[in-house]
N, C-alpha and C positions, 0 to 999 in steps of 0.2 A: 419508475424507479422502484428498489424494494419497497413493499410495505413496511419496514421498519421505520421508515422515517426518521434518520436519527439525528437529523439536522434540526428538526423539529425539536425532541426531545431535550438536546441541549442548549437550545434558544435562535436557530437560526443568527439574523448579521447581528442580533447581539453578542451573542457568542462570539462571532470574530469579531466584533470592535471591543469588547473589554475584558471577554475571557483567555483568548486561544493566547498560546507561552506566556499567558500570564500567572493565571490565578489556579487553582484545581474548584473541579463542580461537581458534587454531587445529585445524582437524579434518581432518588427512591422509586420504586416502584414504576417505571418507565415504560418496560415491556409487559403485558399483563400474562404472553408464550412463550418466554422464550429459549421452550422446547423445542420451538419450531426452525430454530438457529442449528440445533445441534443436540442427541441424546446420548446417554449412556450407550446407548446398544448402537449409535453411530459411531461412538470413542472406537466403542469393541469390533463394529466391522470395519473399520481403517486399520487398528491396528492388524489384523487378522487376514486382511488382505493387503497391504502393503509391504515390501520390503523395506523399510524406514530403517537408517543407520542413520549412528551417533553423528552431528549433534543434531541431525533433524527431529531424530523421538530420541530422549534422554531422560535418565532419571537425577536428580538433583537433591543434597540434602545439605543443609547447613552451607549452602554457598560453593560446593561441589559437585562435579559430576560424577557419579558412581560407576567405575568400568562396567562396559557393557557384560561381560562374563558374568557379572552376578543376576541377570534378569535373562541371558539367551545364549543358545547354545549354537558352537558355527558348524555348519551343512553345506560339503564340497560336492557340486555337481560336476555331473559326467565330462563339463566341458571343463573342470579343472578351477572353475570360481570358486570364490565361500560367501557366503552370505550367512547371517545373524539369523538364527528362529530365535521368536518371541518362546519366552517359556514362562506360560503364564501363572504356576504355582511360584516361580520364582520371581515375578512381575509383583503378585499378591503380596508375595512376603517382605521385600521391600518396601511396598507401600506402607504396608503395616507397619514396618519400625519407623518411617514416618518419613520417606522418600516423596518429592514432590513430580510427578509425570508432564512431562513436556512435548509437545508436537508442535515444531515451527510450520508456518505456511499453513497452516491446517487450509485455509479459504482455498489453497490449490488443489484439498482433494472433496472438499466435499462443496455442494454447490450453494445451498442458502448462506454459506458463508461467504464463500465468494462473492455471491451477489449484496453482502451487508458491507463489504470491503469499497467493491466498485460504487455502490451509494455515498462514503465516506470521498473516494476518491473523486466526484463526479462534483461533490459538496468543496474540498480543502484547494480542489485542484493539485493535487499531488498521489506520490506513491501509497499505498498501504499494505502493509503483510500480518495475517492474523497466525498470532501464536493462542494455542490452546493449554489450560493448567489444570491439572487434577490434584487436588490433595486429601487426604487422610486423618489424619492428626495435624495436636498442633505445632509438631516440629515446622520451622521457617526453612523453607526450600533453599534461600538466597540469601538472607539475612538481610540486614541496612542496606538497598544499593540505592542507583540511580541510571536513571535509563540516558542515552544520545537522543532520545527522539521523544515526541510528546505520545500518550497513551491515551485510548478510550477502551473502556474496562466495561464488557458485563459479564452479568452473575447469570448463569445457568444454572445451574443447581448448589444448593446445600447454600452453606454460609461463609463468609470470610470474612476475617479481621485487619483492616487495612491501616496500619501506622505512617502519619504522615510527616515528615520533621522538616519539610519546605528545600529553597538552595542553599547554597552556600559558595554558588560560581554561577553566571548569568550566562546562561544558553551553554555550557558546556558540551563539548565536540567530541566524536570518537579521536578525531585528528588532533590533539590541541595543545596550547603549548605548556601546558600545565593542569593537574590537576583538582579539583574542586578540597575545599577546605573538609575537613570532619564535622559529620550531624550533630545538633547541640544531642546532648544528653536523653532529653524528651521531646515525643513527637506534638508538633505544634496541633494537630489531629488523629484524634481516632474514630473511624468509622468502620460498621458491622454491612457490609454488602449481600443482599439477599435475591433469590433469582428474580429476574429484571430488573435490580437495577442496574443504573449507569456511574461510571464516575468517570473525570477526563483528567488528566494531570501532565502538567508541563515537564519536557524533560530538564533532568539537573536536577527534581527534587526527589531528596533520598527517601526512601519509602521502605517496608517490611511487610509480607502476607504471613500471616499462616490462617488455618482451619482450627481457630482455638474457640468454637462454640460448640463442638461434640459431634460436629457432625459433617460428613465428607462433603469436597467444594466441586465445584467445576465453574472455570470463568476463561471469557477468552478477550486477550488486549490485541487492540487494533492498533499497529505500530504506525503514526506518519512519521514520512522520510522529511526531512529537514529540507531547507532549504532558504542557507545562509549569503550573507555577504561575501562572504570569502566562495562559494562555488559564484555570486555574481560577477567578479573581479575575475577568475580563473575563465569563465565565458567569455568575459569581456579582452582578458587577455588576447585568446584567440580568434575575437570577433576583429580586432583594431588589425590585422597582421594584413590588412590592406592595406596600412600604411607604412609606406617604406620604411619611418624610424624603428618599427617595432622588428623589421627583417635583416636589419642591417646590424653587424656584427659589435661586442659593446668597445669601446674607445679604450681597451684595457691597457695600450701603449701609450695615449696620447698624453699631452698635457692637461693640468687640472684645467685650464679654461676652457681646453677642446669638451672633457667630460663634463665639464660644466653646460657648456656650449648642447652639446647631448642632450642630459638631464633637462633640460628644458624644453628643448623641441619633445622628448617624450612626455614631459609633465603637459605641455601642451593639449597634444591631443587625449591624453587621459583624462582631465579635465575636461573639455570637451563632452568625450563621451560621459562623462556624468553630470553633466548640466542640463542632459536631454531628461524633459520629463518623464517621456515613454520610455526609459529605459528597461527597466521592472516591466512593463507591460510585455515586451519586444523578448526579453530573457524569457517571460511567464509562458509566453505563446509559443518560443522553443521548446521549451519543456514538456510542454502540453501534447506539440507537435509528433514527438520525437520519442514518448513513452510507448514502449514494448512491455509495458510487465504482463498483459493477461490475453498472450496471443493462444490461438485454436484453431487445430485444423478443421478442416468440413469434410471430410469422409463420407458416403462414397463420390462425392460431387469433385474429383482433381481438375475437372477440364474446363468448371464453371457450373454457374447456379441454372437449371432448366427453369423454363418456362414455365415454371405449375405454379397456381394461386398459391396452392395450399403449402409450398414449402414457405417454409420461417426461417428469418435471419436475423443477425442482429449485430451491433460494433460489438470489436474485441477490444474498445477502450471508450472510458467513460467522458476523456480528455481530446476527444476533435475538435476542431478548429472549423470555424467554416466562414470567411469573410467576403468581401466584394473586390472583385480584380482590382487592381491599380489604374487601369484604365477604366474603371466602372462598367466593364460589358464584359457581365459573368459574374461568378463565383467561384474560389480558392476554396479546396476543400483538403485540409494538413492533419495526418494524422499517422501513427505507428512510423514516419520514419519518413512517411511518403508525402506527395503534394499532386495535385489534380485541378487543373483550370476545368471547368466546364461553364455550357450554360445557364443564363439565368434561371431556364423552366427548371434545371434539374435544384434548384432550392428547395420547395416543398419535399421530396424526396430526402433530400439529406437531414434535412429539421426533423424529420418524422422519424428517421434513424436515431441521429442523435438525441431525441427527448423518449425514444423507447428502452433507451438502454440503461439497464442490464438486461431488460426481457426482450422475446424476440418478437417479431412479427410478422403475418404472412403477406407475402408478394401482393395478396389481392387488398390487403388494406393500404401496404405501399403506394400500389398503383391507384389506387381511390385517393389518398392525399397528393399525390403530385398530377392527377390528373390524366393518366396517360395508361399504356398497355404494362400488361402483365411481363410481355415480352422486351418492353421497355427500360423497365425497372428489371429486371433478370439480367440484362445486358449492364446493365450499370452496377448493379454489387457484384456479378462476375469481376466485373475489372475491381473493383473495390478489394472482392477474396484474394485476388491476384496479388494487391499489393500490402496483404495480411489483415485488412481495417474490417473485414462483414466474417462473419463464422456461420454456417449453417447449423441447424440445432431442432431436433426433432424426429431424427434416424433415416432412411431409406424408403424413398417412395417410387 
């Protein structure tokens, strides 16, 4: 996994037993690099070479998005498109009056962050998407808000002032039926973030940045995707639809006793399904199953992975699955979408896949943990590539 290690840094299973949607943590001084996440002059070659439209790069002040026209100018090509040039005199100048810089996804374009995301997600078992923040001054980009989802924050460069004034609604939802009360007056913390450190913070608590110590920030928050009671019951919903009451049309003509009569046969088996203890385990291992967020293709390899030691591969998810048949002869191997019975021997191989990832690894260390040929192991992440789970990585040989 990265060397970030950030499961470490925020306490490993203590951390989920008493911290995570609970509490907020700070971790001073955590990273001792972490330049090596991400530089100024990576900010400037992403913007530089990307075409990024609003809201993916945005500029933001006081809790607004500032129309794109005032930071770039639109350029119609030959084929009749327009697209946004950055115009970076005008990029500066806003900064300056104290605009905050935004780049969602950034972990999609640039790779040591991606690989600090997949560590996260390898760790929470869930999604993560990394936004990047630049600011200036200490005008507040956003002012008071509150995020849907829980954050883990570091500090790249410079400093920031992070105001923290806790919930005031328990787990609040982008979906919900209501929203969270108003921030008491003052925030119950304030803490100065310097580069490496850490802070993690639950969502629902209302918070404020700015760069009010004199000097420019850079920080990027690691978004987890939630994953509530209500998407458990919405699964569960369409898990039950085996059972005939749930496919059967509702009694809207009938008698109250007929509905009644209903309502119970369906309370039945809902009850049921949440008596099982393994529920939560059984939903987890879908999920896990079933995640597509950081698929790649292997270029120039379309037809399959050749035989050469020296090629490197690696998952395109941090989240496989890998259990023992149901008849016990073999191993299920679930991951991006897909599922794969094979045999026992091919365990070592897949173990070795999944505890290398995020990094890759070449075919000839493959085939030394499972024991077998080069030729072997080429045949088996071929079909793996095939069903999007292995990415080749290391260019044309």
């Amino acid at each position: 996994m990265s060397p970030l290690n950030l499961a470490a840094h925020l306490g490993q299973d203590e951390f989920l037993a008493q911290v995570l949607h609970r509490h907020h943590r700070h971790v001073p001084a955590a990273l001792p690099y972490p330049g090596k996440l991400i530089t100024w002059d990576d900010v400037n070659t992403v913007l530089a070479t990307h075409r990024l439209e609003p809201p993916r790069f945005r500029l933001s002040a006081d809790g607004e998005m500032l129309p794109a026209h005032r930071y770039t100018a639109p350029v119609t090509t030959r084929r009749h498109t327009v697209w946004q040039r950055l115009h970076p005199t005008e990029l500066h100048a806003r900064l300056a009056e104290g605009a905050s810089l935004v780049i969602d996804a950034i972990d999609e374009l640039h790779l040591p962050i991606g690989r600090a995301a997949m560590e996260l997600e390898h760790w929470l078992r869930t999604g993560v998407q990394t936004n990047l923040y630049a600011s200036f001054t200490a005008r507040e980009g956003f002012g008071v808000h509150w995020d849907d989802h829980d954050v883990v924050v570091i500090q790249i460069d410079g400093a920031k002032r992070w105001k923290l004034y806790g919930p005031t609604r328990t787990a609040p939802m982008y979906k919900d039926t209501t929203g969270p009360e108003p921030p008491p007056e003052e925030p119950v913390v304030e803490l100065v973030l310097r580069p490496g450190d850490l802070l993690y913070l639950p969502r629902g608590w209302w918070h404020s940045v700015a760069a009010s110590e004199g000097e420019h920030s850079l920080h990027l928050t690691f978004g987890i995707q939630t994953t509530t009671g209500a998407q458990l019951l919405a699964w569960l919903a369409d898990d039950l639809r085996r059972h005939d009451v749930l496919r059967e049309d509702l009694p809207v003509h009938a008698t109250a006793a007929q509905q009644a009569a209903y309502l119970e046969r369906l309370r039945k088996e809902v009850t049921t399904a949440l008596e099982d203890p393994g529920l939560i385990a059984r939903y987890t291992a879908m999920r896990d199953g079933t995640d597509l967020t950081r698929l790649r293709p292997s270029l120039p390899h379309i037809t399959g992975v050749p035989a050469d030691p020296e090629v490197r591969v690696r998952l395109t998810t941090t989240r496989a699955r890998l259990d023992r048949a149901i008849d016990g002869d073999g191993v299920v191997f679930r991951a991006c979408d897909n599922e794969w019975e094979m045999a026992e021997e091919a365990r070592p191989l897949l173990q070795c896949l999944m505890s290398a990832t995020p990094s890759a690894m070449p075919l000839s260390e493959l085939a030394a943990a499972a024991r077998t040929s080069v030729a072997d192991v080429a045949a088996v992440v071929s079909e793996l590539m095939d069903g999007q789970v292995v990415t080749v990585e290391g260019g044309e040989r």
